[in-house]
N, C-alpha and C positions, 0 to 999 in steps of 0.2 A: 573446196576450190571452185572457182567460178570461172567459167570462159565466155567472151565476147566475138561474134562475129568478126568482127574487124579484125583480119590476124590472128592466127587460130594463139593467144593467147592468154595466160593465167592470170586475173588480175590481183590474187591474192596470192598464189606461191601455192607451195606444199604444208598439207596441217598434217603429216606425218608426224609423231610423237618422238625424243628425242632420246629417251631415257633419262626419268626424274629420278633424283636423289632428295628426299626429305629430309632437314637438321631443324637443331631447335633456330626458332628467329634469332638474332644478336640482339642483346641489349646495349650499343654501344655503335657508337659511327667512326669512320675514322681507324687512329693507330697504326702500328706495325702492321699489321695484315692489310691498310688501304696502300701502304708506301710498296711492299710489295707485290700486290696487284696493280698496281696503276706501273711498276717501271716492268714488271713483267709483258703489258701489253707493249709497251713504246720500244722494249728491246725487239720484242717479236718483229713489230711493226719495222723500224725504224736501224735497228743495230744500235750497241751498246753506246759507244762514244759520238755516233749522231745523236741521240736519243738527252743523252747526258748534255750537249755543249747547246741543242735545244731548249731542253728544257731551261735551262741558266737564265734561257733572254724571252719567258715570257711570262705577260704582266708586269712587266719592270720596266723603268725609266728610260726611255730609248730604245725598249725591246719591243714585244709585239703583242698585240692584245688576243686572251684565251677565243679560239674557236668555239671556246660554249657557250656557258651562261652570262647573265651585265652582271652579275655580283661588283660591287665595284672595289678597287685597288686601296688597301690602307694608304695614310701618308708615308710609312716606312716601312718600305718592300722588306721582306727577310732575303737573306742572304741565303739560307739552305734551300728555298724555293717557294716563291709564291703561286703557287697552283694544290691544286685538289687532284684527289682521283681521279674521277671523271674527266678535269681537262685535262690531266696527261692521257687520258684515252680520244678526246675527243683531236688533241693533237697528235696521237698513233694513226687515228684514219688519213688523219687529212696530209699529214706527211710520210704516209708508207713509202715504201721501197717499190712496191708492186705497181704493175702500168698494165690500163688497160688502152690498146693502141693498136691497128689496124688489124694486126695478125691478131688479135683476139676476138675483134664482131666476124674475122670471114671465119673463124672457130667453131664461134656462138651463133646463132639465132636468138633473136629477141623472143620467138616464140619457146624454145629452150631455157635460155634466161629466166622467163618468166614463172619458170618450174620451179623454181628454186626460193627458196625463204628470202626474206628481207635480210638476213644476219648472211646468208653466203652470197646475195649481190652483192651489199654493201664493201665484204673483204675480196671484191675483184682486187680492189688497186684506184691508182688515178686515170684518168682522162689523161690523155698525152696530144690528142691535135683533133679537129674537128670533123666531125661523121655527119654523113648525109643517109636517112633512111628513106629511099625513093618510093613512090604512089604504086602497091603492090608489093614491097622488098620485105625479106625479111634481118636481111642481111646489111649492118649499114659498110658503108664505104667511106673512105676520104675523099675531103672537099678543101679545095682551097677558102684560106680566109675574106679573098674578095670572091670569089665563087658562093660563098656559104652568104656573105654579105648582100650580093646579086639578087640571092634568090631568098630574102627576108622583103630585100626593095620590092620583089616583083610582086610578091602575097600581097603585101600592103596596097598597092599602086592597085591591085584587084576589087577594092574590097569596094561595095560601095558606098557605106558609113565608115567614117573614123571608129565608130561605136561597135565596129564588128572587129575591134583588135581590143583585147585584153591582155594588161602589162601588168604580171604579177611579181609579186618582190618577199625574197626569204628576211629574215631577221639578221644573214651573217652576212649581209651587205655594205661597204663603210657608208659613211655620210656622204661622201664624191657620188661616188657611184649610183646612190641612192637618188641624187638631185640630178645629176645629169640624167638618171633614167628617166624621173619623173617629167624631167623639161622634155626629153624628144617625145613622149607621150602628149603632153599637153602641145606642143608642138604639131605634133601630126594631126590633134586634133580633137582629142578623148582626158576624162578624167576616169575611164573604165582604170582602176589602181587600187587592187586589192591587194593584200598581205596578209603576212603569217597572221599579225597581229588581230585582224578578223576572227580570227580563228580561236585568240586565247584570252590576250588583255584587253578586249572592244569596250568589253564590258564596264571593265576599270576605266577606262576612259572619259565613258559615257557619264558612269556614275558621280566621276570627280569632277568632270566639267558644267556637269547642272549642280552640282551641289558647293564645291571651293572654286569653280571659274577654271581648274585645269586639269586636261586629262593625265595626269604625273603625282606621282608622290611628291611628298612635304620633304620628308626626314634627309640628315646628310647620314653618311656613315656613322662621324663622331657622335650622334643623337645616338646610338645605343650602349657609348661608354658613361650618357648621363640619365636613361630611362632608367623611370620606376618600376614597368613590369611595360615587357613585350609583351603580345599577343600574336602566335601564329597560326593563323586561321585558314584553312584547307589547302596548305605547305606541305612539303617531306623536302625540307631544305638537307638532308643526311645524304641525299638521292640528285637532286635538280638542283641544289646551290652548297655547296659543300662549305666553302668560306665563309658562308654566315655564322657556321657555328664558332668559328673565332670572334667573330662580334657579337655574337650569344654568351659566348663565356666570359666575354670583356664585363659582359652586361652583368652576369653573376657574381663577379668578381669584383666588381664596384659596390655589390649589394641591393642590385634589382633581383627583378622574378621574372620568371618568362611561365607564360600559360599557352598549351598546345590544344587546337580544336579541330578534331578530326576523328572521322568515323574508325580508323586505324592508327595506334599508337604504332609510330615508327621509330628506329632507334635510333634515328640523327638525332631528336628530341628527347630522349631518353638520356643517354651519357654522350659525352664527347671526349674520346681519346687522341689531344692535340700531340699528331705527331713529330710536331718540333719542340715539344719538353718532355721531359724526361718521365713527367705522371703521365704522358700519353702512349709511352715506350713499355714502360716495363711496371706501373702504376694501373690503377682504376680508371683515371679521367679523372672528368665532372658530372656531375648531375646537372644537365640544363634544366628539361620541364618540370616545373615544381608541383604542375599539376596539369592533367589531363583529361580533357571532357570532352571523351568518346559522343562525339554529338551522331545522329543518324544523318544517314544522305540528304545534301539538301535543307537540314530543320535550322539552318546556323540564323536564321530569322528570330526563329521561338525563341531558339536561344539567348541572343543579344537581348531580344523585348523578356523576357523577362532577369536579364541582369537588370536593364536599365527599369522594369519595375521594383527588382529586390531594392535597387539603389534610390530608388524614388521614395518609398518608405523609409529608408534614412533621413533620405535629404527632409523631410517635413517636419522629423524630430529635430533635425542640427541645423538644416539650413547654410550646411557649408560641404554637404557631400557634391552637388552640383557647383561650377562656376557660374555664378549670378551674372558677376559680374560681362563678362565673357560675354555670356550668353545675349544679356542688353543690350550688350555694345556692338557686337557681331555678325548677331544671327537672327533669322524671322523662323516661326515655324511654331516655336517652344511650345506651344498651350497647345497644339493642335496632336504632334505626337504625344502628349501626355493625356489629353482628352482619349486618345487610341489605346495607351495602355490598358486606361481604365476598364477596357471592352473585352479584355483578357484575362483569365482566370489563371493564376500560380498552376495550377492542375493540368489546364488546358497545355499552359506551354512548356511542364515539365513530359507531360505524356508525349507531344509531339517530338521535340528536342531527344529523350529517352536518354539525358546525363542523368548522375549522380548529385542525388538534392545537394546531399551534403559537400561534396565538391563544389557546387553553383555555389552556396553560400559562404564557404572559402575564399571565393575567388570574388568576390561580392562585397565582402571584406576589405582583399588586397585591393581593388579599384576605389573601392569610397574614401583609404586616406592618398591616394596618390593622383596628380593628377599628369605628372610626364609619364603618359604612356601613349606606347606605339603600338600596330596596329600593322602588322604583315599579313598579304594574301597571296593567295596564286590563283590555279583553273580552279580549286576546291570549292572557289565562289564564282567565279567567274562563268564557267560552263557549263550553265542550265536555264531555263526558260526565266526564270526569275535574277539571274546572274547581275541585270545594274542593279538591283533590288537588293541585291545581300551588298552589296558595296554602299549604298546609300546606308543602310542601317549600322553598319560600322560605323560611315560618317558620324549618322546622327549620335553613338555613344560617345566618340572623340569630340564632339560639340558642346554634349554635355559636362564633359568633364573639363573642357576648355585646354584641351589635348591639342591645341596648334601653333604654330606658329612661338614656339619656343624651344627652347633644346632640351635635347630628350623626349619630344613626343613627334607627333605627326602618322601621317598616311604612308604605307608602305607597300604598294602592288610587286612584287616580285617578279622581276621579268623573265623570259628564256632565255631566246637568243640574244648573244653580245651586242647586237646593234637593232634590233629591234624597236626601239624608243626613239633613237635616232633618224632609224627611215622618215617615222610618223614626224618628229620635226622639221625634216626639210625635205619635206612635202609629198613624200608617200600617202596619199591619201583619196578617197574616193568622191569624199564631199567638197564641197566650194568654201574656199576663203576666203572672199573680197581684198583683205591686204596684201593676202600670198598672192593672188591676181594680180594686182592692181602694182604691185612691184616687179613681179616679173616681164609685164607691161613696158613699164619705166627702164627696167635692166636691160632687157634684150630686142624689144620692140615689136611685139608681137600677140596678139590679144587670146590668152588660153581659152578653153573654152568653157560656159559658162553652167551647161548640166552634170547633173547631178551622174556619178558613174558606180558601176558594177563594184561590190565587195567581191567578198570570197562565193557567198552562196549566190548573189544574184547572177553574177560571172560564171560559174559551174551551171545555172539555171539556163541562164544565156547561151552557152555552149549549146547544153542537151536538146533545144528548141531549135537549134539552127542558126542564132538570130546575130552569134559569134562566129568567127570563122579563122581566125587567128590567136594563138595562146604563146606568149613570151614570159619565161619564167626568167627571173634573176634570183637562181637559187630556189634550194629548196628541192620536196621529195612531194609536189602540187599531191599526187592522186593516194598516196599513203598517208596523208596530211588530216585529208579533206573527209567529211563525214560522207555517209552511204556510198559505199566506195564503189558499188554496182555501178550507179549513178554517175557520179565523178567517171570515172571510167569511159563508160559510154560515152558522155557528153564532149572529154578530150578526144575521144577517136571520131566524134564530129566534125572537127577542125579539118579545115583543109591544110593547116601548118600549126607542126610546134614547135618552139625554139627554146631547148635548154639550155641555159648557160651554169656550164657545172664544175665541182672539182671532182669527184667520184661519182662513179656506175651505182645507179638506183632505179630501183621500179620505175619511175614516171619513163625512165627511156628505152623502156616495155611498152607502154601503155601511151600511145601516140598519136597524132593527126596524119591526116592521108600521106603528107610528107614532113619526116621530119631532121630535125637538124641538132645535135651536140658541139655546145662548143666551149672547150674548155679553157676556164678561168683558174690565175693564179688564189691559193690558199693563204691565209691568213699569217701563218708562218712564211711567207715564200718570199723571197727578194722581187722589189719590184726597180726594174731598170728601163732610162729610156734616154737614149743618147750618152751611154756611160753614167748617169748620174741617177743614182738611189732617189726614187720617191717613197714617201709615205703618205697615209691617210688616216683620217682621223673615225671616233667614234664617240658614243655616248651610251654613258652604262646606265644602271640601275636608276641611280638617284641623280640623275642629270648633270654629271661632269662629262667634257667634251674634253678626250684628251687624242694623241698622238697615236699610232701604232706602227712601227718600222720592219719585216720580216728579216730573216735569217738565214734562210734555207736557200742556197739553189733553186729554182724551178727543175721539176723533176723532168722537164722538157721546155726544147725552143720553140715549140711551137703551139704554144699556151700564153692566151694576153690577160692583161690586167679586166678586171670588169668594165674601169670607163673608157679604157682603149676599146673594149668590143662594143659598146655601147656609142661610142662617136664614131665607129666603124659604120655598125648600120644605120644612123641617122645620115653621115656623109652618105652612104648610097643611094638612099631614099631621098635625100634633099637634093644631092648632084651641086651642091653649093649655090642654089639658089633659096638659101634662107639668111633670115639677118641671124642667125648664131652660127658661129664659125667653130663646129662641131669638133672637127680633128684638133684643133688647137687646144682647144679646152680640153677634149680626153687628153689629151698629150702633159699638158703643163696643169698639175695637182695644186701649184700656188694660184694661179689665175683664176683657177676654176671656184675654189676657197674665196678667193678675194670675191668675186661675182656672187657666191654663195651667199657672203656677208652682207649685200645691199638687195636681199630678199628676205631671210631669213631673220627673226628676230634673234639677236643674242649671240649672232655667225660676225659680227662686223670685230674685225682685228684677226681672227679666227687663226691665221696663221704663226702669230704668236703666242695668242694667249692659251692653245694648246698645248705649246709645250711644257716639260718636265709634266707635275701632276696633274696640268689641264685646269681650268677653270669650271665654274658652275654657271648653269645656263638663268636666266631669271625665273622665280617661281614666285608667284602671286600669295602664295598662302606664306609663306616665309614670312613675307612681310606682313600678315593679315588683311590681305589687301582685297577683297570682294568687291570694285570694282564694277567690274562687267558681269555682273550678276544682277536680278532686279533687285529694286531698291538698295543696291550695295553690300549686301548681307549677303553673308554664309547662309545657305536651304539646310531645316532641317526638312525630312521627309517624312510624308505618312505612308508607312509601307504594309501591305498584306501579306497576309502568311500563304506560303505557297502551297499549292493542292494538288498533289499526284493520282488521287482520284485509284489508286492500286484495287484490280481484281483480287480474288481469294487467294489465287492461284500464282500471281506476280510477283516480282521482285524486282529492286529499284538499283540497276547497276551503275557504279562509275568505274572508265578505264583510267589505267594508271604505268605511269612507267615502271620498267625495272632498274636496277642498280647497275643493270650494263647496258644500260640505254642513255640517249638522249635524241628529245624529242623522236623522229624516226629512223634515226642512225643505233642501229643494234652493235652493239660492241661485244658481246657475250650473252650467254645462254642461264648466265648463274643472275639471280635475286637474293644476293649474299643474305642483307639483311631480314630478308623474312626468310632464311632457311630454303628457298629454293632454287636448284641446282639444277643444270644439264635441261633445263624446258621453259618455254614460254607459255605453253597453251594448256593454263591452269584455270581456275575458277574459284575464289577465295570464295571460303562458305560458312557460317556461324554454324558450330557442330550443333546446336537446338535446331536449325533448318536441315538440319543433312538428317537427324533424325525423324524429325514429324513427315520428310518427304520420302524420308528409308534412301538415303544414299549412303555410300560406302567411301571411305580414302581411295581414290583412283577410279572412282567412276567415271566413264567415260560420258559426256554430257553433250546434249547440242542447246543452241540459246536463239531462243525467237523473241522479235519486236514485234510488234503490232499495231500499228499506228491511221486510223483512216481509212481501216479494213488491209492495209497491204504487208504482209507479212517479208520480217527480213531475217534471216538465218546464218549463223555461226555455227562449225561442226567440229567436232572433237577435241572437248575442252576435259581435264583433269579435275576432278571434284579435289578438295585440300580444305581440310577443317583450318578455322583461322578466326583471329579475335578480331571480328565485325561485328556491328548489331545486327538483331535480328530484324530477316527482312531485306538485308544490304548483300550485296555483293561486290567482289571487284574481280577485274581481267585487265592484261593488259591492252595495248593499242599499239600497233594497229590494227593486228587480230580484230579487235571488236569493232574496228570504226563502219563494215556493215551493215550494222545494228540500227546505225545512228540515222534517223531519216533528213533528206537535205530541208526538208521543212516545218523542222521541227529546231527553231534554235530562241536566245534571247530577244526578249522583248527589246528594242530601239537598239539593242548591237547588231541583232543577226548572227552573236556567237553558240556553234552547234550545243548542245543539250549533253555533252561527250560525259556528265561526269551524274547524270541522273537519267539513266534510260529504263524503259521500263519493258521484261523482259521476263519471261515465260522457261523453266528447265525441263527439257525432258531426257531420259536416256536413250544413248546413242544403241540404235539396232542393228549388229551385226550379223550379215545373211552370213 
């Protein structure tokens, strides 16, 4: 536990142990036992017959889109329930029964609060009306909505660069909301516009827009009822996207393959027990991964280069393992990655990678006669120094096998949160786009501004220096999010103001600017009303359909607004109506605001129609093979190096990872069904060949140091747990570990933190 002056508070909570229960890991995801966990939470949460007439209406045609993942929606919803575990948890928090509302901050102290773990904030309850924690308080109080609006205008109107206010945006924000944020921001002055997505898919981004021209995946849904063999590449979709394994199975079931690549075999990928038939009931399942290569943290480089040279050596016997043709027509690059292979040794990159030979050449096999294949990631690539690096080398395999731009194959980043990809579409973003400019120029009349602004770390950087002095979140858990959480921390209680707009009680409203402000927004299930009449808004899932989303619920209170009613609240204060956007109108009217949308946004024009029922697909450049605005018009392949962690004797190369009752920073439960562990979070997976050469015992009690630039970072009382990782690897989850992670230590050209390869020191815990 760490404490910060500012407010004698915790900025990590309690590492009090919780009492572990060890079982064997599951071999299987899903089934009976997910359907009874998942309604167990939403009854607790929620009550029996709310829980149930909820769940009916989400993910469905006029219903409301999941608070979790973009996994995106079949064409034909099921009728017994289109959701997963996870989102009927992720829809238990956010539509609980429990309220947190005046009589609970004069209760609690924040310093209080802060005592407590991430998993007992999170089950306070909701947000029910808006809190003010005043310069010195510990205690917040109610504020009125134009009082709380007042005093956002008055920070601002203090500051003396636009560039000292940072507009940060979560992933579970609609498209509305997301654009109206972005406009009062560019508006006031700043492209300071950092997001989640900093933080996980930058990378993917980066990699696909120097390489196919767009930061987005290729593939539609339907591509994996016609792929030759999936690859899911540092994924646990069992855990963080539960619905894929229905279009994993679809994929099996047509007579593809799916190949799983990860330092941990997890049992989403292993069997899947589809609880809407009857093998998934009272039967085995399926068998999804038909094979698995346990690759080491980080080596998924070695790995790829040397498929792509096993398959090289075919292709010069056959000359049909590779797409020539493709290749000619397509792409630049060809000779120069293959010149690189030459400079690596079979040996080299089976030692680094640490798969199974004869697995590689399996799977080495199934790629040289196929060439519809896909190509799924998550942070497993994404979240480390080299992270656009492992996404380029994908590229370059799907290039060579001329894996694009046809059905059943393509690029597949896998997102988190439900709207995450959408922000980034209209216009969440930190860097400049001349057209995005230069339209909202034309639209609204007003010339945005034209530097370069703050991501996640330079924004966090900017805090801790001073150089910021306001921090508005639209969502999100900013300082449990954020790497070196010391840091983070500090640098928020910098601020002279922070402004959260929330549905539920979380750390960040612990951990605060000299004054701060809660204000609570309706949830993703919730009814949104304004002048008697039902609005909705829209979103953008995984693979880039742009559909509908209408809630259901009550507002568990009246005095909780929509995100872009609060968001043209505070721009009306701050602007007083002397700007050419007529702020209250547009947060008010959801068609107007869409229409506007549409004559900035590429791909937003009709928007209001072509949204409804299953929404339409946004345009993707590689669909059509269209490279474009790339040089010379061609697909890049890349010459990539292998990356170097440079490990002491004595180190170890950690990635955090979620549990099975997590998402993202929303802890739902204590249990990690699938790998067997129960009742605790602060574990340390460990390859029992390391637990012995270092003499650890099951339940050791462990601390974990970084060491980066000479500055050492510290983790305390973690649980030692033998577990099948390579040797040399480790895992723990997050946010526990985010600590560890230094703010200056992330990818090359994302800036995305290092969260999934740190490197990291065990010692045992000394009890006086």
């Amino acid at each position: 536990m760490s404490k910060l002056n500012h407010r004698n508070v915790e900025i990590e909570g309690s590492n009090a142990f919780t009492g572990i229960e060890l079982k064997e890991a599951e071999d299987h995801a899903a089934g009976l036992t997910a359907v009874k966990v998942a309604l167990g939470h939403v009854f607790k949460e929620m009550g029996v017959v709310r829980s149930l007439k909820t769940l009916s209406h989400m993910n469905q045609i006029d219903g409301f889109d999941c608070p979790g993942c973009a996994w995106p929606d079949p064409a034909k919803r099921s009728k017994l329930g289109e959701y997963c575990e996870n989102g009927a948890k992720a829809l238990s928090e956010e539509a609980t029964n429990k309220e947190v509302d005046a009589n609970f901050f004069k209760k609690y102290s924040i310093e209080e609060i802060s005592t407590w773990t991430d998993y007992e904030i999170g089950k306070s309850g909701r947000l029910t009306q808006p809190m003010l924690l005043k310069p010195g308080a510990i205690y917040y109080e109610p504020i009125s909505w134009k009082d709380a609006f007042k005093v956002i205008a008055e920070h601002l109107y203090e500051l003396d660069n636009p560039n000292e206010a940072i507009f940060y945006t979560s992933g579970r924000s609609s498209n509305e909301a997301a654009f109206l944020y972005g406009l009062f921001a560019r508006a006031f002055g700043t492209n300071n516009m950092p997001d989640c997505s900093n933080m996980c898919h930058e990378s993917s981004g980066v990699g696909l827009s120097e390489t196919l021209g767009i930061g987005k995946g290729s593939v539609k849904l339907e591509d994996f009822d016609k792929a030759e063999v999936v690859m899911v590449i540092g994924q646990n979709p069992g855990t963080n996207h539960p619905r894929m394994l229905s279009a994993l199975e679809k994929c099996k079931a047509n007579g593809g393959y799916i190949v799983s690549v990860n330092p941990l075999a997890e049992a989403g990928l292993v069997r899947f027990k589809n609880p809407q038939e009857i093998s998934g009931i009272i039967g085995n399942g399926h068998k999804l991964a038909d094979y698995h290569l346990q690759v080491k943290i980080n080596q998924d480089v070695a790995l790829l280069k040397l498929i792509q040279k096993r398959l090289a050596t075919l292709d010069a016997i056959n000359h049909n393992v590779f797409d020539h043709k493709f290749i000619e027509k397509y792409t630049e690059g060809y000779q120069s990655i293959m010149s690189q292979l030459d400079t690596h040794s079979d040996d080299e990159l089976l030692n680094l990678c640490g798969v199974n030979n004869k697995d590689i050449d399996e799977v080495v096999k199934l790629l040289a006669k196929s060439d519809k294949i896909i190509i799924c990631w998550a942070m497993g690539l994404t979240q480390h120094k080299n992270g656009v690096n492992n996404i380029k080398e994908c590229v370059n395999l799907l290039l060579l096998k001329g894996s694009l731009g046809k059905p059943g194959a393509g690029t597949c980043p896998v997102r988190g949160h439900s709207n995450v990809q959408g922000d980034r579409t209209v216009g969440i973003m930190h860097y400049i786009s001349k057209s995005f400019n230069d339209a909202i120029k034309t639209t609204f009349g007003f010339n945005p501004p034209e530097d370069m602004g703050y991501d996640v770390v330079r924004g966090i950087q900017a805090m801790y220096n001073k150089k910021a002095k306001v921090f508005l979140a639209l969502g999100g858990n900013f300082v449990s999010a954020a790497s070196d959480t010391a840091y983070t921390a500090q640098a928020i209680q910098n601020c002279d103001l922070t402004v959260q707009i929330s549905t539920k009680l979380n750390r960040s409203h612990c951990i605060v600017g000299t004054t701060a402000l809660i204000l609570p927004t309706l949830g993703r299930s919730d009814q949104d009303f304004t002048a008697g009449k039902q609005r909705h808004f829209t979103v953008e899932n995984s693979m880039g359909v742009v559909h509908q989303s209408k809630g259901f619920l009550n507002p568990i209170s009246e005095d909780i607004k929509s995100e872009p009613d609060i968001i043209g609240g505070i721009a009306d204060a701050y602007f007083k109506g002397n700007h050419p956007v007529e702020w209250k109108l547009l947060s008010a009217d959801y068609d107007l605001l869409r229409e506007k949308m549409g004559q900035v946004v590429r791909g937003f024009e009709d928007v209001n129609s072509k949204s409804k029922g299953r929404g339409y697909y946004l345009p993707n450049n590689v669909r059509d093979l269209d490279f474009s605005r790339l040089p010379n018009k061609k697909a890049q392949f890349t010459v990539i190096e292998l990356p170097s962690h440079n490990l002491k004797a004595d180190e170890f190369l950690l990635m955090s990872i979620r549990s099975h009752d997590q998402f993202n920073t929303t802890i739902y439960g204590l249990n990690d069904r699938y790998r067997g562990v129960f009742n605790e979070r602060r574990v340390l997976f460990m390859n029992e060949t390391d637990m012995e050469k270092y003499q650890y015992k099951k339940f050791d009690v462990v601390n974990l140091t970084s060491n980066y630039k000479g500055k050492e970072r510290k983790v305390f009382n973690f649980l030692v747990i033998p577990y099948n990782i390579p040797i040399g690897n480790l895992a723990a989850y997050y946010p526990e570990t985010n600590p560890l992670i230094p703010i200056d230590e992330y990818a090359v050209k994302s800036n995305t933190p290092i969260s999934k390869s740190v490197k990291v020191t065990v010692e045992k815990s000394v009890t006086l």
